[in-house]
Biotite code that builds the C-alpha atoms (Angstrom):
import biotite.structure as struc

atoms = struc.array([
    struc.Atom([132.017, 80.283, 88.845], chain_id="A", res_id=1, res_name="UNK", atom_name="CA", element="C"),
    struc.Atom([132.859, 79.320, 92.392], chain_id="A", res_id=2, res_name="UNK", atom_name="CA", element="C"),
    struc.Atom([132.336, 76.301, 93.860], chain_id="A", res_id=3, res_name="UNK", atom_name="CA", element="C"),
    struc.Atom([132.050, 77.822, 97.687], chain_id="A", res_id=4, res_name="UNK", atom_name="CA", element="C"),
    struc.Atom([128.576, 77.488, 99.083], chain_id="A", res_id=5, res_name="UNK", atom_name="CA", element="C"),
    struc.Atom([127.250, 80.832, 100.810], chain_id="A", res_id=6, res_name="UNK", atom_name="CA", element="C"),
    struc.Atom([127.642, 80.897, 104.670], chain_id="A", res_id=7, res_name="UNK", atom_name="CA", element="C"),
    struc.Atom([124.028, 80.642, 105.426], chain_id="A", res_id=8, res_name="UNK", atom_name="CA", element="C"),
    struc.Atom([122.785, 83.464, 108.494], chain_id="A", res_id=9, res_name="UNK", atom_name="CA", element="C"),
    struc.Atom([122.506, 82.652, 111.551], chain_id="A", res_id=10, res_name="UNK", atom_name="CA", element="C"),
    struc.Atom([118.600, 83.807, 113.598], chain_id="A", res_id=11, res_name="UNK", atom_name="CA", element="C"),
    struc.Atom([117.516, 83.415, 116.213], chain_id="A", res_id=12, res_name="UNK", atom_name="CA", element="C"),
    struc.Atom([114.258, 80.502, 116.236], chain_id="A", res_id=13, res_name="UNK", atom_name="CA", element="C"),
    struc.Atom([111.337, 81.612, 117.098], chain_id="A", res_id=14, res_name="UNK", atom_name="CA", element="C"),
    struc.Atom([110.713, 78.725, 119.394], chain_id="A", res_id=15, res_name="UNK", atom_name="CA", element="C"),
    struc.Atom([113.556, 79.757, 121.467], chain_id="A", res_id=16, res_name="UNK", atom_name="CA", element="C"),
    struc.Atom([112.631, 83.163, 121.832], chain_id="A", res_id=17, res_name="UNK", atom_name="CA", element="C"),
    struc.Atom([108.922, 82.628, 123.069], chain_id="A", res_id=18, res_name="UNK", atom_name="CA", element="C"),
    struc.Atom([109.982, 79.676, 125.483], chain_id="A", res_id=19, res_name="UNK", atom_name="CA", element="C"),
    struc.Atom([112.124, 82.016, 127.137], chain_id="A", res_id=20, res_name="UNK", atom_name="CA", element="C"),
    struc.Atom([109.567, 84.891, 127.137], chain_id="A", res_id=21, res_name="UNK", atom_name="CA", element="C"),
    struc.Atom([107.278, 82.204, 128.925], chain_id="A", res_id=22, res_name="UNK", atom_name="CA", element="C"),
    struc.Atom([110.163, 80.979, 131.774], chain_id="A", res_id=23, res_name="UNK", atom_name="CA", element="C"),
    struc.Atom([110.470, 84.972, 132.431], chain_id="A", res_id=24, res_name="UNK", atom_name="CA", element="C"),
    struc.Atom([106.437, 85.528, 132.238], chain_id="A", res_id=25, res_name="UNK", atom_name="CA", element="C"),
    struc.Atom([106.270, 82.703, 134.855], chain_id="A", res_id=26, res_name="UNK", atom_name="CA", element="C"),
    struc.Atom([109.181, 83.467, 137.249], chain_id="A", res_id=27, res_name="UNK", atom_name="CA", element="C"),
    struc.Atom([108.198, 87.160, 137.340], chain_id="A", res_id=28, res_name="UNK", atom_name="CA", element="C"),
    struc.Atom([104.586, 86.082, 138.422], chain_id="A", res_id=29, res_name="UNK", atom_name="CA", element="C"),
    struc.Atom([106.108, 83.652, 141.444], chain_id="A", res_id=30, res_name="UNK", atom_name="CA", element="C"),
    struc.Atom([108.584, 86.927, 142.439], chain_id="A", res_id=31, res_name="UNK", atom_name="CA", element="C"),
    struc.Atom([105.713, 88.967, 142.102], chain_id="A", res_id=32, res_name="UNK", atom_name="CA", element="C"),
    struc.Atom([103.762, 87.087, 144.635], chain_id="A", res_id=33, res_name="UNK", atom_name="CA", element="C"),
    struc.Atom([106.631, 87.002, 146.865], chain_id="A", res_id=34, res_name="UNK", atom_name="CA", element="C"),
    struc.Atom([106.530, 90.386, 147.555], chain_id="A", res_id=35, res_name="UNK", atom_name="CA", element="C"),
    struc.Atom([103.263, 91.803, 146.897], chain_id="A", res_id=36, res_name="UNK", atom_name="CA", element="C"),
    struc.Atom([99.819, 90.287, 148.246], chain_id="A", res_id=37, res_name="UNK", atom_name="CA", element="C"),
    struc.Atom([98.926, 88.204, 144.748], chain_id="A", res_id=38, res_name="UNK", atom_name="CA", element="C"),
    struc.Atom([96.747, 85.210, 144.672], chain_id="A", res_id=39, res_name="UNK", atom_name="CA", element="C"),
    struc.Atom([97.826, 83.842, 140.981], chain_id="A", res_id=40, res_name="UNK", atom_name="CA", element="C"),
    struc.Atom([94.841, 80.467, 140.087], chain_id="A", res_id=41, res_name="UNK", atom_name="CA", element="C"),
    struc.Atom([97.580, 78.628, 138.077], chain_id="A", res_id=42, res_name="UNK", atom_name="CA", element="C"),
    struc.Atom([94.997, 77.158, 136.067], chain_id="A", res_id=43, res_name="UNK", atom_name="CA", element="C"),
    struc.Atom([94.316, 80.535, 134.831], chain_id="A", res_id=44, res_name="UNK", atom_name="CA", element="C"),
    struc.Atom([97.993, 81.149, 134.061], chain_id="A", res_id=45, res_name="UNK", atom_name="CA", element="C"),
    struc.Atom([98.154, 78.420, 132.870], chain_id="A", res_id=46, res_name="UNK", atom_name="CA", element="C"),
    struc.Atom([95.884, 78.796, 130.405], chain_id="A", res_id=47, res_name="UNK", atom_name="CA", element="C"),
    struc.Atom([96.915, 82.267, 129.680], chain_id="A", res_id=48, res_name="UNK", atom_name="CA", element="C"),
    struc.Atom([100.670, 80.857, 128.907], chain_id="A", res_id=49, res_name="UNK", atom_name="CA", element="C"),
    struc.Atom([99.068, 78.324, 126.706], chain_id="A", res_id=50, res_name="UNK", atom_name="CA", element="C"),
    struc.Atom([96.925, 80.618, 124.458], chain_id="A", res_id=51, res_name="UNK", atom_name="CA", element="C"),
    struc.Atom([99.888, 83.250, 123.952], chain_id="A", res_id=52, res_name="UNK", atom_name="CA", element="C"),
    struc.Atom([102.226, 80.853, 123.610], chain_id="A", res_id=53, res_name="UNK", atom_name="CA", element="C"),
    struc.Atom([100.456, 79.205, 120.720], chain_id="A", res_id=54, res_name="UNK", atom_name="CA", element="C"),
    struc.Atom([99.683, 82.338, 119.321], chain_id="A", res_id=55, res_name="UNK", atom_name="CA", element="C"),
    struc.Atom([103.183, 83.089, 119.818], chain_id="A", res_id=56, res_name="UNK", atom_name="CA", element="C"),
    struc.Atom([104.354, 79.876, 118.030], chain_id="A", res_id=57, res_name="UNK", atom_name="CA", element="C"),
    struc.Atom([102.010, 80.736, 114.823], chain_id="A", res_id=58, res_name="UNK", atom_name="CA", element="C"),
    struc.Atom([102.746, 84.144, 114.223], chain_id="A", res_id=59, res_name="UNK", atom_name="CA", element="C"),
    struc.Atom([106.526, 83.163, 114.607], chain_id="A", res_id=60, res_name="UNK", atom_name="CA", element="C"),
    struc.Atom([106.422, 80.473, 111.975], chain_id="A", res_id=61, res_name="UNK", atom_name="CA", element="C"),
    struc.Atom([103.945, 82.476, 109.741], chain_id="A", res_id=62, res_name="UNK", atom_name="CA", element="C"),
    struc.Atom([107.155, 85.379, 109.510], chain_id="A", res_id=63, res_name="UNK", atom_name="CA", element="C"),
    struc.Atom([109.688, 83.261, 109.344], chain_id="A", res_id=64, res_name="UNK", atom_name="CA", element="C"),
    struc.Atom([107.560, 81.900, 106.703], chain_id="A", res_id=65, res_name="UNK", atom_name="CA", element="C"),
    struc.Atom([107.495, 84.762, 104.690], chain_id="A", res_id=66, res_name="UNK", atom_name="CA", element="C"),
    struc.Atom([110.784, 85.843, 105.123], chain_id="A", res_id=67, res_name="UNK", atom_name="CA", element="C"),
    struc.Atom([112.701, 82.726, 104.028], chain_id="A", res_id=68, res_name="UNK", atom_name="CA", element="C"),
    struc.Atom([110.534, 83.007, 100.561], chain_id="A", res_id=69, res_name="UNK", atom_name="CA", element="C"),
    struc.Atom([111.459, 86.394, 100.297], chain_id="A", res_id=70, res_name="UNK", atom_name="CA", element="C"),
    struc.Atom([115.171, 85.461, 100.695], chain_id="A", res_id=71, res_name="UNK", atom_name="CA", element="C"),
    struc.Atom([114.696, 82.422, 98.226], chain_id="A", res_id=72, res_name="UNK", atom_name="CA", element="C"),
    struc.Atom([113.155, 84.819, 95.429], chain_id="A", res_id=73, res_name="UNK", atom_name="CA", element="C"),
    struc.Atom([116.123, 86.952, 95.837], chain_id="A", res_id=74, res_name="UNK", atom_name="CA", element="C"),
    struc.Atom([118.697, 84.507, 95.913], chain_id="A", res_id=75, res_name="UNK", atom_name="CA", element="C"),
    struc.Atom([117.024, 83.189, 92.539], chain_id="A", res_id=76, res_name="UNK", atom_name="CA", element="C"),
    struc.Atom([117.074, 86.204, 91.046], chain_id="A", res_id=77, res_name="UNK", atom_name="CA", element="C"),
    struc.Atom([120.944, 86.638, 91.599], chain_id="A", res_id=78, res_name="UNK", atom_name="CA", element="C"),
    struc.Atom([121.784, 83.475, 89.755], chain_id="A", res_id=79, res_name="UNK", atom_name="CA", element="C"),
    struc.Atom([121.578, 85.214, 86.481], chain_id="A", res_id=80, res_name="UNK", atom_name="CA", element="C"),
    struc.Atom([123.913, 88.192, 87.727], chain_id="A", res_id=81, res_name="UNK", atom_name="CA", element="C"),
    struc.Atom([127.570, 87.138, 87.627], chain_id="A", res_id=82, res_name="UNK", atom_name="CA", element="C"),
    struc.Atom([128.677, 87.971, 91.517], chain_id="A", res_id=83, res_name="UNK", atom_name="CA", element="C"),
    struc.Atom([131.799, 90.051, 91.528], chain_id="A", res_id=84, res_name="UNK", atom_name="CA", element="C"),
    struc.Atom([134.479, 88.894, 94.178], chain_id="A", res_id=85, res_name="UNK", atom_name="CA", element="C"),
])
């Protein structure tokens, strides 16, 4: 039996990922009114940021969720396998 821990995996969060989704969503829509005729009612995108965001945030955590108790039932079901190094 070895007494080394597992090098856990590295992801990406998902709160990373949709923050920078939103910074790109955002600075697109200020270039895109730049060059093209756009009048953009920031309380609209803002509210539109908001709503995805959250829905963004939810979904996210809901897979990641899933996931890491898929990984945990697997990694519980090894234990009783000797692991050949």
């Amino acid at each position: 039996m070895s007494t080394l821990l597992p090098v856990p995996k590295r992801r990406a969060r998902v709160v990373t990922i949709v923050w920078g989704a939103v910074i790109l969503a955002v600075a697109g829509l200020i270039l895109a009114g730049q060059f093209f005729a756009l009048s953009i009612d920031p309380v609209v995108v803002a509210l539109g940021l908001l709503i995805g965001v959250g829905l963004s945030l939810v979904l996210g955590g809901v897979l990641s969720l899933r996931t890491r108790q898929s990984a945990d039932d697997d990694e519980q079901s090894d234990d009783s396998v000797p692991a050949a190094y």
